[in-house]
C-alpha positions in Angstrom: -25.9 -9.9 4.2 -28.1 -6.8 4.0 -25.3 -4.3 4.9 -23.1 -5.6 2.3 -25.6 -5.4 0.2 -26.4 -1.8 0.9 -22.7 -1.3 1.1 -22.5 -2.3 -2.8 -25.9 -0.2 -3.5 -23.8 3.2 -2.1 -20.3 2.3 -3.2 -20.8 1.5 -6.9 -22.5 4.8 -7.9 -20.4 7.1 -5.6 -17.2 4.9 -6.8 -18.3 5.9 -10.7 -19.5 9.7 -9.6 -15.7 9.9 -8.1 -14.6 7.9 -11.8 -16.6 9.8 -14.0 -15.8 13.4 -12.1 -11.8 12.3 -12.5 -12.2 11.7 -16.4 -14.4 14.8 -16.9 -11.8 17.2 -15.3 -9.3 15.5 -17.5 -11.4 15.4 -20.6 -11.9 12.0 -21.5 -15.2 11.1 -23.1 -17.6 9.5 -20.1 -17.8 5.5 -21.3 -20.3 4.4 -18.7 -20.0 0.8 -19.4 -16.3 1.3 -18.6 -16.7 3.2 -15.4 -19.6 1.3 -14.5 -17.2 -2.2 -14.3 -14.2 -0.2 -12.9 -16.7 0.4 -10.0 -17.8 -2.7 -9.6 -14.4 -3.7 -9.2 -13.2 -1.2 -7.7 -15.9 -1.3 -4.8 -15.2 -5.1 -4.3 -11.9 -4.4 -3.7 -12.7 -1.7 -1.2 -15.2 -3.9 0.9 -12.3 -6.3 1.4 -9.6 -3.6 2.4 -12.2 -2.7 4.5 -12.9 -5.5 6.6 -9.7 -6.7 7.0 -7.8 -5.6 10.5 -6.1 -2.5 8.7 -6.2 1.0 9.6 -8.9 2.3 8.9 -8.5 4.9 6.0 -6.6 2.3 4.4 -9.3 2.0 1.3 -9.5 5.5 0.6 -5.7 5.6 0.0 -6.0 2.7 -2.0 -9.1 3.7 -4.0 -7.0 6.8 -5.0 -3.7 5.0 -6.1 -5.7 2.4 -8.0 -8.2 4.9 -9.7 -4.9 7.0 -10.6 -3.3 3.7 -12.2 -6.5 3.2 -14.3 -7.4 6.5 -15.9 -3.3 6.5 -16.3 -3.4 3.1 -18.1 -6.7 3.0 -19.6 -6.6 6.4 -21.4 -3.8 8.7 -22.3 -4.0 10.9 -19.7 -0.3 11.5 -17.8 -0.1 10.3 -14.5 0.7 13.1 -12.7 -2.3 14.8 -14.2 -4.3 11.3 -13.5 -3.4 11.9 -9.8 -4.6 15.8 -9.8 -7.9 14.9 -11.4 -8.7 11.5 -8.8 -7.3 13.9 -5.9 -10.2 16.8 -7.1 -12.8 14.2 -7.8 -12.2 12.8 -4.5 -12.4 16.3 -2.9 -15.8 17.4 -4.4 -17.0 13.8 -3.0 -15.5 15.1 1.0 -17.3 18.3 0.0 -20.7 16.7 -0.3 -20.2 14.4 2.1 -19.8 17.1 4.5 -23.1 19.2 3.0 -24.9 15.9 2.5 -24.2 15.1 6.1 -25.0 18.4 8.1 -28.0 18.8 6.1 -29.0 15.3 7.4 -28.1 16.2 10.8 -29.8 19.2 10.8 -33.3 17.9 9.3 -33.4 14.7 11.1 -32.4 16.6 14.3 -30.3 13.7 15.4 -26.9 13.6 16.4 -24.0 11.9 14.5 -23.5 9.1 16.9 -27.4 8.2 16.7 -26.9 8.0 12.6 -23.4 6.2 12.4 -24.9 3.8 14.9 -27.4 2.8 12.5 -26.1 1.1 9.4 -28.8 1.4 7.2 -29.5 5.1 7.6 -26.1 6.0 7.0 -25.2 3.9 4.1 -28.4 5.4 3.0 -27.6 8.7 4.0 -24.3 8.1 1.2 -26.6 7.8 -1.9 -27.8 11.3 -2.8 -24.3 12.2 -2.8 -23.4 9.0 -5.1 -26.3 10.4 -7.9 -24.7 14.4 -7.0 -21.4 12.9 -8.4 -22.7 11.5 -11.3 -24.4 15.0 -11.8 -21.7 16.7 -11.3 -19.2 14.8 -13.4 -22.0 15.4 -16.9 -22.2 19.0 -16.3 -18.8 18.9 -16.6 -18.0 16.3 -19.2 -21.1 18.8 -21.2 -19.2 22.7 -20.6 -15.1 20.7 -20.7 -15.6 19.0 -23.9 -13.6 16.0 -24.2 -10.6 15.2 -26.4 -10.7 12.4 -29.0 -9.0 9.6 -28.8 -8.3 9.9 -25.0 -9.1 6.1 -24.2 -6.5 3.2 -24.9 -9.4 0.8 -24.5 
């Protein structure tokens, strides 16, 4: 119960950094409540991709098709252009993961086996870089102002 409930505390906020990022690059005006709920959603879907006997790397593929289909459904955005923007979001998010991660490593002096072994302190490890996305995507929304009448919503 307690790792999906840290599971949901990560995955919402880096789901809507990732959201958020994606509709910044593309110039749509931030609607938290929107992205917020997309999250939610989108997280629950993840959790069950997740633990069901898939491949694993299953969800991220998913997360990227159904992200693409929302900003492309939800706002006027192309898709083509919807893809482009959830592919670059979802880069910056590897990119921190990576920083996030070796800084971890590095100040913890621990190896990577020790911290994937524990659940907690790697789920935990993930929210830093959840609130750097959301930080990320408002510096952008603020210097790429955003068009009007972007969202179909």
């Amino acid at each position: 119960m307690i790792e999906t409930l840290l599971f949901y505390l990560q995955g919402i906020p880096e789901l809507a950094g990732i959201i958020a990022c994606s509709l910044a690059l593309a110039r749509v005006k931030l609607r938290w409540g929107v992205i917020l709920a997309f999250a939610s959603i989108l997280t629950i879907v993840i959790y069950i991709i997740r633990n069901m006997p898939v491949t694993f790397g299953l969800h991220t593929v998913a997360f990227i098709l159904l992200c693409v289909l929302f900003i492309a459904k939800a706002t006027r955005v192309p898709p083509s252009t919807s893809f482009v923007v959830v592919f670059a979001g979802y880069a910056i998010l590897s990119l921190l993961e990576l920083t996030i991660h070796e800084l971890f490593i590095f100040l913890l002096q621990a190896e990577v086996s020790q911290l994937i072994s524990d659940e907690y302190t790697w789920l935990l490890i993930g929210l830093p870089q959840a609130f750097i996305m959301i930080a990320i995507a408002l510096v952008i929304a603020k210097y790429r102002k955003h068009l009007e009448g972007m969202w179909k919503i």
